[in-house]
C-alpha positions, -999 to 999 in steps of 0.1 A, spaced: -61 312 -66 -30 294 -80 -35 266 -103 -26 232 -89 -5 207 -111 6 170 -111 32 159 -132 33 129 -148 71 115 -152 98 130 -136 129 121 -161 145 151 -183 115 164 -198 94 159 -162 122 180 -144 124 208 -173 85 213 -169 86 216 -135 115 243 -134 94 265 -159 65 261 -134 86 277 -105 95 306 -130 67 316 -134 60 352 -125 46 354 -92 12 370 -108 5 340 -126 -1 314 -93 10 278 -100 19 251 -76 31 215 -86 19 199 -60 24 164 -63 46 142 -90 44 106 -102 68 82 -114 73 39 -115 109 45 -112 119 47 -77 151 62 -82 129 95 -94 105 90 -68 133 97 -43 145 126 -68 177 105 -82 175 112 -119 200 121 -144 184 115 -173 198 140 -201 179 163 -227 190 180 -265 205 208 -248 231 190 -231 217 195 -190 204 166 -172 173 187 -164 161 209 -126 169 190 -102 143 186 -73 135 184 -34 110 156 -32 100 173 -1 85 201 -16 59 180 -31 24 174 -7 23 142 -28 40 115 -48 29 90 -66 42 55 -79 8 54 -108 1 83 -129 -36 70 -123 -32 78 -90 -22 109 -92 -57 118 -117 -74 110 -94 -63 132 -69 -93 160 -62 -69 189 -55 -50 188 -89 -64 214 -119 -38 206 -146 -20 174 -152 13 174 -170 20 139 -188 60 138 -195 61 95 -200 75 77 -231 54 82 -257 34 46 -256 17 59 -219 3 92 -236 -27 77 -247 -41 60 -214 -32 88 -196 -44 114 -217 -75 97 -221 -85 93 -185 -70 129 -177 -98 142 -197 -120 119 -180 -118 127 -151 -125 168 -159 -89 179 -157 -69 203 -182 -41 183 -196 -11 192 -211 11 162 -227 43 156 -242 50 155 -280 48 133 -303 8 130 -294 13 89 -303 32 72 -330 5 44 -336 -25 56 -357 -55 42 -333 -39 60 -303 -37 94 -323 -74 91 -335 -84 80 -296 -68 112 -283 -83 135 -306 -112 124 -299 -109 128 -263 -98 165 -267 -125 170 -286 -148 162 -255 -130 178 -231 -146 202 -208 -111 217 -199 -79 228 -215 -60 203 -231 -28 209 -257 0 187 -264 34 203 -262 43 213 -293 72 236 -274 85 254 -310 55 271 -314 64 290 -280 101 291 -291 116 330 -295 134 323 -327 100 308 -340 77 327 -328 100 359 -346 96 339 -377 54 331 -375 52 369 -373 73 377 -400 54 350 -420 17 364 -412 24 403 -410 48 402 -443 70 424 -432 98 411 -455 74 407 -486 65 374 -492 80 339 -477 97 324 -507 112 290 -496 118 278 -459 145 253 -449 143 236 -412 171 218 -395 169 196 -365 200 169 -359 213 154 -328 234 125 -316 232 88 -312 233 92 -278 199 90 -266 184 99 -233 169 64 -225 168 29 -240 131 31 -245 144 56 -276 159 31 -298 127 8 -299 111 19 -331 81 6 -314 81 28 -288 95 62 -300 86 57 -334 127 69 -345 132 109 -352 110 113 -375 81 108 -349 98 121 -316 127 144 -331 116 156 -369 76 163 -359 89 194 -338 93 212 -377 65 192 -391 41 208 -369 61 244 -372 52 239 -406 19 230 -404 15 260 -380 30 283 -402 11 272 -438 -13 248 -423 -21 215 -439 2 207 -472 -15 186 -500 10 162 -500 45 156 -490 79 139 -505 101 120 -478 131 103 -482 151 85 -450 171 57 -433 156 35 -416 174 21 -382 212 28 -373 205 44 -339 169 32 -331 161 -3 -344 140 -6 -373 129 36 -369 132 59 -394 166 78 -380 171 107 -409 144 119 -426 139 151 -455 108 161 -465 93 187 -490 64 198 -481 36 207 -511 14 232 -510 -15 245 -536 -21 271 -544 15 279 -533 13 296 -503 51 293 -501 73 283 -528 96 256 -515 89 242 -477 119 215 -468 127 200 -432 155 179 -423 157 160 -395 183 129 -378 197 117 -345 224 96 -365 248 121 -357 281 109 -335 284 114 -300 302 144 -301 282 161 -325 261 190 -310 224 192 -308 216 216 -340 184 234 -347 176 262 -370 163 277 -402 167 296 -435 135 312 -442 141 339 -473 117 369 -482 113 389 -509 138 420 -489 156 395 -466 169 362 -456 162 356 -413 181 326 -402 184 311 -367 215 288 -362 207 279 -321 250 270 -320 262 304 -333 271 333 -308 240 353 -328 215 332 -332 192 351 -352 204 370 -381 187 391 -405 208 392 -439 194 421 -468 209 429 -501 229 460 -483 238 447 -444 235 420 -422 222 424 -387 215 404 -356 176 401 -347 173 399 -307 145 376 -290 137 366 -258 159 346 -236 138 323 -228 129 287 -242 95 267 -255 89 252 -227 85 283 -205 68 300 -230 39 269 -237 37 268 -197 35 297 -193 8 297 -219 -12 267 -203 -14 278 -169 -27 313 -182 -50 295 -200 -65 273 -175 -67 302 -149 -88 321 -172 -107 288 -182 -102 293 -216 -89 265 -245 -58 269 -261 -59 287 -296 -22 286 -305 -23 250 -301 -54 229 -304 -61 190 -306 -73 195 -341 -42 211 -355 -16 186 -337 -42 163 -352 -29 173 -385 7 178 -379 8 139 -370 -14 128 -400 16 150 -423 40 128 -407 18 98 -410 22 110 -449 59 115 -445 65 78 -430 42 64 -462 63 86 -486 93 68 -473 84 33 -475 69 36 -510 96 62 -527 68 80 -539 48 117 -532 18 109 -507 -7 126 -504 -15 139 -463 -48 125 -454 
């Protein structure tokens, strides 16, 4: 029996979740079956909203749908719907979330969880009580380059993980004006840097304290635009653990993302602009690491629907551990404003 999903928002993010759904492989039965939206425009499937990767997103047939919906409300409520998938701005995750789990279904919502504090602590406490599957989209986790890395990491197939440099930097051009309200999207270091803050939570779990520096505004308002952290760890399960992360970049620059992670026997780096992407550099040769083609998205989908056909809770991505990841950055934001090391609550 395939599972039945709503979605939530149907800008870039909405539209890139509903074309992983339909490629899905036919095995693994899931129907989006209705969609909700307060912008008209989407409602009649007008929308070109754009992402990172340069795409404005799937485009859709609004026919296809049984159902759509002006109120996301609405559409939790509707009895035939298994899994809702919230893709809003980040100040509607809460409210939705909350009444998602509610009303018995399995969620699956949009990163960052929440930028203010109170709306963190109210969702995780609403996962907690869930009787279904709920996960927020951390999408790295799932992504082929990253995954390579988490199993290099655990298995230590390389010797030891000595140091570990993240990069994540795109333009000033964002994909809608709700983005440069610090308010609202809470600046890259919320919606754009806490893609490698939870990576590195993920791959070390929770540091003991963190050391940020930033600048605050240029392309959001009064948002903290460019961040660097190092990440503290002890006993040292890793040596040196830094992220960088800005959407102060030009126009023309193009989205980056990557990493230098170096072993005891090798260096693997990912470089998501170079013809290779993943590269695996040892004292005597160099060689190119393949990995899926495929993206996050797919992959946590993918992920989510399995889960919630087999009625089981997400292990590679629970409430408690995104909890965590947005308490580091929490830390990160403090660290900023105070110039000194804070310690990650």
């Amino acid at each position: 029996m395939a599972v039945k999903v709503g979605i939530i928002g149907m800008g870039f993010m909405g539209r890139m979740h509903l074309a992983a759904y339909g490629q899905l492989p036919k095995a693994l039965k899931a129907q989006v079956v209705a969609f909700a939206d307060i912008d008209a425009d989407k409602r009649a499937g007008r929308s070109d909203d754009a992402g990172n990767l340069g795409d404005t997103g799937f485009k859709f047939d609004v026919q296809a749908f049984k159902r759509v919906y002006e109120c996301g409300f609405q559409l939790i409520e509707d009895p035939e719907i298994d899994l809702v998938d919230i893709c809003v701005p980040t100040p509607d995750h809460k409210d939705l979330f909350v009444a998602a789990v509610k009303a018995g279904k399995n969620v699956l919502s949009e990163k960052p969880m929440a930028v203010k504090p109170s709306d963190v602590k109210a969702m995780v406490a609403a996962g907690r009580r869930a009787k279904g599957a709920v996960m927020i989209a951390q999408c790295i986790r799932f992504w082929p380059a990253y995954v390579l890395l988490k199993e290099y990491v655990t298995s230590k197939k390389l010797g030891k993980c000595k140091s570990l440099i993240l990069r994540r930097q795109g333009n000033n051009a964002l994909w809608s004006p709700w983005y440069f309200k610090a308010a609202m999207s809470g600046g890259a270091v919320y919606d754009l840097h806490v893609h490698d803050t939870d990576y590195v939570n993920f791959l070390f779990g929770k540091p003991n304290a963190v050391c940020s520096v930033g600048s605050i505004g240029g392309t959001s308002d009064r948002g903290i635009d460019h961040v660097v952290t190092n990440y503290y760890y002890s006993p040292r399960k890793v040596e040196a653990v830094t992220a960088i992360g800005a959407w102060h970049q030009h126009k023309t620059w193009p989205f980056y993302m990557g990493y230098t992670a170096v072993f005891e026997r090798g260096t693997l780096d990912f470089d998501i602009q170079r013809p290779q992407p993943v590269m695996l550099y040892a004292d005597d040769a160099a060689q190119e690491i393949k990995v899926a083609a495929t993206d996050g998205w797919f992959e946590e989908i993918k992920y989510m629907v399995n889960c919630v056909a087999r009625g089981e809770k997400p292990a590679l991505n629970t409430i408690a551990s995104t909890d965590i990841s947005m308490r580091i950055v929490q830390a990160e934001v403090r660290s900023i404003k105070s110039g000194k090391v804070e310690k990650v609550k």
